[in-house]
GUGU-161329 format. One record per residue: x, z, y of N, C-alpha, C in turn. Coordinates in steps of 0.1 Angstrom, whole numbers, padded with zeros to 4 digits, always signed. Atoms other than C-alpha are relative to their C-alpha. Layout:
# GUGU-161329
XZYXZYXZY/...
This chain:
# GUGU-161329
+0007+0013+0002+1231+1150+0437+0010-0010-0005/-0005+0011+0004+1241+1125+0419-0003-0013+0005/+0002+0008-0011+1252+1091+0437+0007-0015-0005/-0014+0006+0008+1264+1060+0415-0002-0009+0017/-0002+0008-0013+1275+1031+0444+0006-0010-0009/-0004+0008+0006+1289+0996+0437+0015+0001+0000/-0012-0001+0000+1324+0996+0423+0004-0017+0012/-0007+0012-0010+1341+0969+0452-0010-0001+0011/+0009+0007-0007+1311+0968+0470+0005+0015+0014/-0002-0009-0009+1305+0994+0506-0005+0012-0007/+0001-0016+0003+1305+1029+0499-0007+0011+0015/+0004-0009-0010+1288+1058+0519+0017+0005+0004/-0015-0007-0004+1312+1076+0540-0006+0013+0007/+0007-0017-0008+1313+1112+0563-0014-0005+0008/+0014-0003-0007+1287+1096+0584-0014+0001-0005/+0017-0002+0003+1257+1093+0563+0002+0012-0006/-0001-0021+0005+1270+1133+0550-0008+0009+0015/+0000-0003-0015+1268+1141+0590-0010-0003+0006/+0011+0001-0004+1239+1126+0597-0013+0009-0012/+0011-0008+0007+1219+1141+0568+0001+0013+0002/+0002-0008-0008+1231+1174+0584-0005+0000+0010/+0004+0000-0012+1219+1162+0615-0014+0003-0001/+0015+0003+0004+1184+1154+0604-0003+0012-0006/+0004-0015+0006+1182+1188+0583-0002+0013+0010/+0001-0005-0014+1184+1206+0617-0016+0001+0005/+0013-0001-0010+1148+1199+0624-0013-0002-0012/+0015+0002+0011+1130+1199+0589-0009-0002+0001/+0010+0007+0000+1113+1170+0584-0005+0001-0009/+0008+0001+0010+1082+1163+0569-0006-0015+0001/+0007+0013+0001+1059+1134+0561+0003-0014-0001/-0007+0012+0004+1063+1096+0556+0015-0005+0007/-0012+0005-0004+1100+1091+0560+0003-0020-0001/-0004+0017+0005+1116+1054+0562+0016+0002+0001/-0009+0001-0003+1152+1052+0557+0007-0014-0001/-0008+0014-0003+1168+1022+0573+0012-0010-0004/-0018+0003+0003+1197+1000+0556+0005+0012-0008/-0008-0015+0012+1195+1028+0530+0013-0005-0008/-0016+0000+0011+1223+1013+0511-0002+0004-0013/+0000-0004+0011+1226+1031+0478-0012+0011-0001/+0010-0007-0003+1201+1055+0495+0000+0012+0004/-0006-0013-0009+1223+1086+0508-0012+0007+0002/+0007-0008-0008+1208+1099+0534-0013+0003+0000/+0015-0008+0004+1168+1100+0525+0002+0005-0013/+0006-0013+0018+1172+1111+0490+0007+0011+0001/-0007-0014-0004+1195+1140+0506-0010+0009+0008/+0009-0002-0006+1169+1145+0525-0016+0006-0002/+0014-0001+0009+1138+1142+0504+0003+0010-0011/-0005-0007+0011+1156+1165+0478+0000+0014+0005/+0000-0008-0005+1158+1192+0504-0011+0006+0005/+0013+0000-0008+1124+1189+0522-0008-0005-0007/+0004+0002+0008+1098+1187+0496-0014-0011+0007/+0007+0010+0002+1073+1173+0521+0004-0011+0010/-0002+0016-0003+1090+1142+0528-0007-0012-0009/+0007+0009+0015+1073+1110+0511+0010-0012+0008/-0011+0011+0004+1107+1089+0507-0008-0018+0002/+0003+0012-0005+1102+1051+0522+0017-0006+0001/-0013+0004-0006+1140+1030+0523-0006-0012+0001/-0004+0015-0005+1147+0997+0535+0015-0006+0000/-0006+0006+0004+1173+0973+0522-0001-0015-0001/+0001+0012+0001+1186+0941+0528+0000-0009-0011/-0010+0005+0013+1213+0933+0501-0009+0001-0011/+0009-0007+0012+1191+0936+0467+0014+0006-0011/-0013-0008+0003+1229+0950+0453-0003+0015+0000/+0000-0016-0002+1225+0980+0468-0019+0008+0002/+0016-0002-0001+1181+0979+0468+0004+0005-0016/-0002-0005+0017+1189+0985+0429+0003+0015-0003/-0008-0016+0000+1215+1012+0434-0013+0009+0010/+0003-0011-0008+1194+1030+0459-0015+0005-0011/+0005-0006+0013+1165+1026+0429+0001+0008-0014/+0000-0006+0012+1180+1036+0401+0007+0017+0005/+0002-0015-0001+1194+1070+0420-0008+0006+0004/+0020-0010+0000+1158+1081+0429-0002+0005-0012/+0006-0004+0015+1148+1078+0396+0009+0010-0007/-0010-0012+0010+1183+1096+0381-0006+0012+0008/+0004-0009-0007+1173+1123+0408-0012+0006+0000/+0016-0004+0000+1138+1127+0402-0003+0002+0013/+0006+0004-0009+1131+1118+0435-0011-0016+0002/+0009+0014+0004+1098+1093+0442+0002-0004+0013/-0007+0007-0010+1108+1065+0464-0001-0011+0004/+0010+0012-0002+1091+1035+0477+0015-0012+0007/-0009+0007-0006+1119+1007+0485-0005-0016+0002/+0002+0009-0004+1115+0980+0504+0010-0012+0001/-0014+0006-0002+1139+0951+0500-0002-0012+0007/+0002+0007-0007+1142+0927+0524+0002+0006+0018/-0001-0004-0009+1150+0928+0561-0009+0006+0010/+0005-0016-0008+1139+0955+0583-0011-0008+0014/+0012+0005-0007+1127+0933+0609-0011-0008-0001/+0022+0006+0007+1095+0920+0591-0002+0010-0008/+0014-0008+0015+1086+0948+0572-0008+0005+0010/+0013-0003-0005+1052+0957+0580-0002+0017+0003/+0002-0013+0002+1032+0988+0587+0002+0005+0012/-0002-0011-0011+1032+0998+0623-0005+0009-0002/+0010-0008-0008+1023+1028+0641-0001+0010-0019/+0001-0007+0016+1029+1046+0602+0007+0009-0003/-0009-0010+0005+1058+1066+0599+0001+0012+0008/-0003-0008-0009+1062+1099+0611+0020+0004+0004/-0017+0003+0003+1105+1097+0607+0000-0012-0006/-0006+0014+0005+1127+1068+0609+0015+0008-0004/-0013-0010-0003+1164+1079+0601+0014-0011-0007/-0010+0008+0002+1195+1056+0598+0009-0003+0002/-0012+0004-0008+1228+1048+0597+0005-0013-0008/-0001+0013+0002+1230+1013+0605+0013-0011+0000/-0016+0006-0003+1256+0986+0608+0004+0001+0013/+0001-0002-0012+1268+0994+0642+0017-0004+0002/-0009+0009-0012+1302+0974+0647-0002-0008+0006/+0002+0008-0008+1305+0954+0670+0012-0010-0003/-0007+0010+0004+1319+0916+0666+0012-0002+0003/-0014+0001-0002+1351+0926+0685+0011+0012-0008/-0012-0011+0014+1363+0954+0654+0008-0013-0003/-0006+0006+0011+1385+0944+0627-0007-0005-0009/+0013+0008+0012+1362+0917+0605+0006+0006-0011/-0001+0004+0015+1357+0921+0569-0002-0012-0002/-0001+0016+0007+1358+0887+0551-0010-0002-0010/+0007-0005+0008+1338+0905+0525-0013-0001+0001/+0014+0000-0008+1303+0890+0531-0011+0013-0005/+0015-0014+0001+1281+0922+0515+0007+0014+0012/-0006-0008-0007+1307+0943+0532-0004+0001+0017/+0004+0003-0015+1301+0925+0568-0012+0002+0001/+0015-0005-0007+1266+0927+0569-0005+0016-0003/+0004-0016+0004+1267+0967+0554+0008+0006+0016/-0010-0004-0009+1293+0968+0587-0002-0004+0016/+0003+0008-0009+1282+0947+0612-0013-0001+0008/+0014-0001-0005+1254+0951+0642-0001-0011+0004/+0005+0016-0007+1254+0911+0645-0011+0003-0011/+0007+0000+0013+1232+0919+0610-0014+0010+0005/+0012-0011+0000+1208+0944+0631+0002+0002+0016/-0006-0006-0012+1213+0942+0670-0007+0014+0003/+0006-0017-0003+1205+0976+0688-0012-0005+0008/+0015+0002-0003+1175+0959+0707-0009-0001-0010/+0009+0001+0013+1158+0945+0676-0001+0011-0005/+0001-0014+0006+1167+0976+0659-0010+0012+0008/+0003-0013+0000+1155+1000+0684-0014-0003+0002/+0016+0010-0001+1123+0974+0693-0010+0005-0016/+0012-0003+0010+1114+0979+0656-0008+0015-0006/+0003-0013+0005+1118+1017+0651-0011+0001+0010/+0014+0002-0007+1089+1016+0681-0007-0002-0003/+0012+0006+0003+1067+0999+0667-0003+0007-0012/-0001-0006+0013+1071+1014+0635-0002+0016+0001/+0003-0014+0001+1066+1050+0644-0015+0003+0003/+0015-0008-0011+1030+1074+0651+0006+0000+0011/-0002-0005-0016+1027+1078+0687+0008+0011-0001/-0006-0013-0006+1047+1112+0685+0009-0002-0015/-0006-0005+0008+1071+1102+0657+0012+0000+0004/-0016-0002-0001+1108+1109+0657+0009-0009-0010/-0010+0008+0007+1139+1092+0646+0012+0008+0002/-0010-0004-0008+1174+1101+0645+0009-0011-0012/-0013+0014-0004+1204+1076+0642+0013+0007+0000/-0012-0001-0002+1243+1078+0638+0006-0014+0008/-0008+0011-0008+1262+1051+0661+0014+0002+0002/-0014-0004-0008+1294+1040+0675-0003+0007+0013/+0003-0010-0014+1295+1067+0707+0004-0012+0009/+0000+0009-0012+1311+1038+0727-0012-0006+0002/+0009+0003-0006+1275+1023+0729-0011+0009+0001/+0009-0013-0004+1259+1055+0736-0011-0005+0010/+0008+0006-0007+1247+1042+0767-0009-0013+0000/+0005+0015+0002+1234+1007+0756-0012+0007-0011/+0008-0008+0010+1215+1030+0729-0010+0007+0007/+0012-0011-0008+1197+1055+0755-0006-0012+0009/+0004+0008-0010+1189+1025+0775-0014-0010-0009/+0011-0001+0010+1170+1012+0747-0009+0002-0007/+0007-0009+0001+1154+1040+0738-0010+0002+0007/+0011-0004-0010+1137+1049+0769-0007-0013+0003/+0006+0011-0008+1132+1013+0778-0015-0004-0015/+0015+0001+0009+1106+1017+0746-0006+0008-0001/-0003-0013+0005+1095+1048+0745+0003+0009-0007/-0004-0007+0011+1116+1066+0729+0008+0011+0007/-0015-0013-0004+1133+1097+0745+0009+0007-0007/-0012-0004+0006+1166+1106+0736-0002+0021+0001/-0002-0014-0001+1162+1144+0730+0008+0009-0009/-0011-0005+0005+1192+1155+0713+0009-0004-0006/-0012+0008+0005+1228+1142+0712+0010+0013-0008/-0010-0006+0002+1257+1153+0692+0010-0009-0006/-0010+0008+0000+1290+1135+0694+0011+0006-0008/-0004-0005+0006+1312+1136+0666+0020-0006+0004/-0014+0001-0004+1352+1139+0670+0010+0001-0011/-0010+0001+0012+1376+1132+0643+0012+0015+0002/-0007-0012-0002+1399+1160+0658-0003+0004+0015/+0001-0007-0013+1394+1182+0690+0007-0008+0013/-0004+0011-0011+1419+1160+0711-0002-0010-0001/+0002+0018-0001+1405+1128+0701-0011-0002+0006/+0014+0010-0004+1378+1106+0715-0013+0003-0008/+0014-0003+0013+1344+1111+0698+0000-0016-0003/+0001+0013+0011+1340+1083+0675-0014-0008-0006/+0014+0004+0014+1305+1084+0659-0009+0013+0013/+0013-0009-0005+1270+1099+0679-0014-0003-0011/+0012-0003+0009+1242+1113+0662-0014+0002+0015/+0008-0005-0007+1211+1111+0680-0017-0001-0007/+0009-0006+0001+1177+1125+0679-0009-0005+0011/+0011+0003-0010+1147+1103+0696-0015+0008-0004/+0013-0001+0001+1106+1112+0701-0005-0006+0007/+0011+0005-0006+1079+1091+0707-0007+0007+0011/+0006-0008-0009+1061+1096+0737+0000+0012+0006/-0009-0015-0009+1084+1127+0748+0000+0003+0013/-0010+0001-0013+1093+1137+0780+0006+0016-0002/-0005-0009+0007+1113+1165+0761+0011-0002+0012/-0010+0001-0004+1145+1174+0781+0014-0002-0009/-0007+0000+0011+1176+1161+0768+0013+0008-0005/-0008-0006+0004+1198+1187+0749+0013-0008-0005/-0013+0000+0003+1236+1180+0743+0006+0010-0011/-0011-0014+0012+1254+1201+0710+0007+0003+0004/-0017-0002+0001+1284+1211+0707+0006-0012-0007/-0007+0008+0008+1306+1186+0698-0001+0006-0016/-0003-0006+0016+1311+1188+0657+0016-0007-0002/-0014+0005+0000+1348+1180+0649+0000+0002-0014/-0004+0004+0014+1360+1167+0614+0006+0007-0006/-0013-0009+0002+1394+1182+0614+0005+0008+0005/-0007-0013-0006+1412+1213+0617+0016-0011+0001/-0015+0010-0002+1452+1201+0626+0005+0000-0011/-0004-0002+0014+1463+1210+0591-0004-0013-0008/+0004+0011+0004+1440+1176+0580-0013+0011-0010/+0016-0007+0008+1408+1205+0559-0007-0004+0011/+0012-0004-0002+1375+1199+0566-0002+0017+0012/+0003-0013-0006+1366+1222+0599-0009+0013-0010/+0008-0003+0006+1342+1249+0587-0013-0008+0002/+0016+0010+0001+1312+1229+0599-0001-0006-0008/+0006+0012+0015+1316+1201+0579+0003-0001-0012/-0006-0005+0017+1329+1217+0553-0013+0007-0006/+0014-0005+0002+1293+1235+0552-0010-0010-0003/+0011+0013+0004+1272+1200+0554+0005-0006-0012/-0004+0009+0011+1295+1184+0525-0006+0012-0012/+0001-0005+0009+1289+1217+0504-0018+0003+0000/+0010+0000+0003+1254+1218+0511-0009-0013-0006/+0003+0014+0007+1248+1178+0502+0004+0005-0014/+0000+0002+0008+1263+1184+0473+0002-0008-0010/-0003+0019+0001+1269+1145+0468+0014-0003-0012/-0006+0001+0011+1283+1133+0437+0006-0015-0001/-0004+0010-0002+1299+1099+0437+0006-0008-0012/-0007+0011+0007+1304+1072+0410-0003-0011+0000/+0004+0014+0004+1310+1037+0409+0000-0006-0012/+0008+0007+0011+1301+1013+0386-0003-0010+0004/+0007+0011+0004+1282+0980+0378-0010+0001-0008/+0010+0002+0007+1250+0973+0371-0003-0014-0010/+0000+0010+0008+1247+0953+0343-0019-0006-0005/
């Protein structure tokens, strides 16, 4: 797939690769929404894979509402984008998938100064209540979501979750290398669940040499993700 992105502006990175492996795990179907699509990654990786997905994004920036239109269309994927913030778009009780990787630092990282950068970076631009408040309302009774985060609010995330109903039924915490800390969680909610909750295997980034494990050496070559920047003129 081909993926143009703004030259200086935020770029995808491994997590929206990692999470559209995540999500391909449970091939979806039916009205997708992808949240804070950005340039549009992870649904049109998605929608490209899974024929019956019917592609829905959501975008604040109109920067990157552009970019995530004009690679639908280069893709021949059909793609309904919504620009404008996430907490008023309409349409409860509609989607059967929500799926996003949102801004999830927190105001005590390292700031960017870079205002499109800060709000592509930043969960002051999307708290995780409001956020998880809207994917609630916004799902069928029995629809699913799944999400990448920082792991350190893992718990502030499951707490969220359930306290709407949303049960957390499948985590998998990602680790830059085997002795390090997990860094980044992928998780997997359902509506109206009382599913038990499965744990993965960890997925780890790197081997010690600095390659791609085999896992994720398998999700990047199955994306297939093409990358140029540019300016839209």
């Amino acid at each position: 797939m081909l993926l143009y992105q703004p030259d200086g502006g935020y770029c995808y990175n491994s997590d929206s690769i990692l999470l559209y492996g995540f999500i391909s795990r449970f091939a979806p179907k039916g009205k997708m929404l992808d949240v804070g699509a950005g340039s549009g990654i992870v649904g049109l990786l998605v929608a490209r894979d899974f024929k019956e997905v019917v592609l829905e994004g959501s975008e604040k920036q109109s920067l990157y509402a552009e970019f995530a239109r004009r690679n639908a269309q280069i893709n021949g994927i059909g793609y309904t984008l919504h620009e404008g913030d996430f907490l008023e778009l309409g349409g409860h009780g509609s989607y059967d998938w929500i799926v996003s990787n949102p801004p999830f630092y927190h105001e005590g990282s390292a700031r960017s100064e870079n205002p499109i950068l800060h709000q592509a970076r930043y969960n002051i631009h999307l708290p995780i209540e409001a956020f998880v408040t809207k994917i609630s309302k916004l799902l069928k009774s029995s629809g699913e979501a799944a999400i990448c985060y920082d792991a350190r609010q893992f718990a502030e995330l499951c707490s969220a979750f359930e306290s709407r109903g949303l049960r957390v039924v499948e985590v998998q915490f990602v680790h830059s290398k085997a002795d390090r800390p997990s860094i980044l969680v992928m998780i997997h909610v359902k509506k109206n669940s009382k599913s038990a909750l499965t744990v993965l295997p960890p997925l780890i980034t790197f081997e010690e040499e600095g390659r791609y494990t085999p896992a994720v050496q398998a999700i990047y070559d199955k994306a297939k993700a093409h990358s140029i920047k540019c300016l839209i003129s």
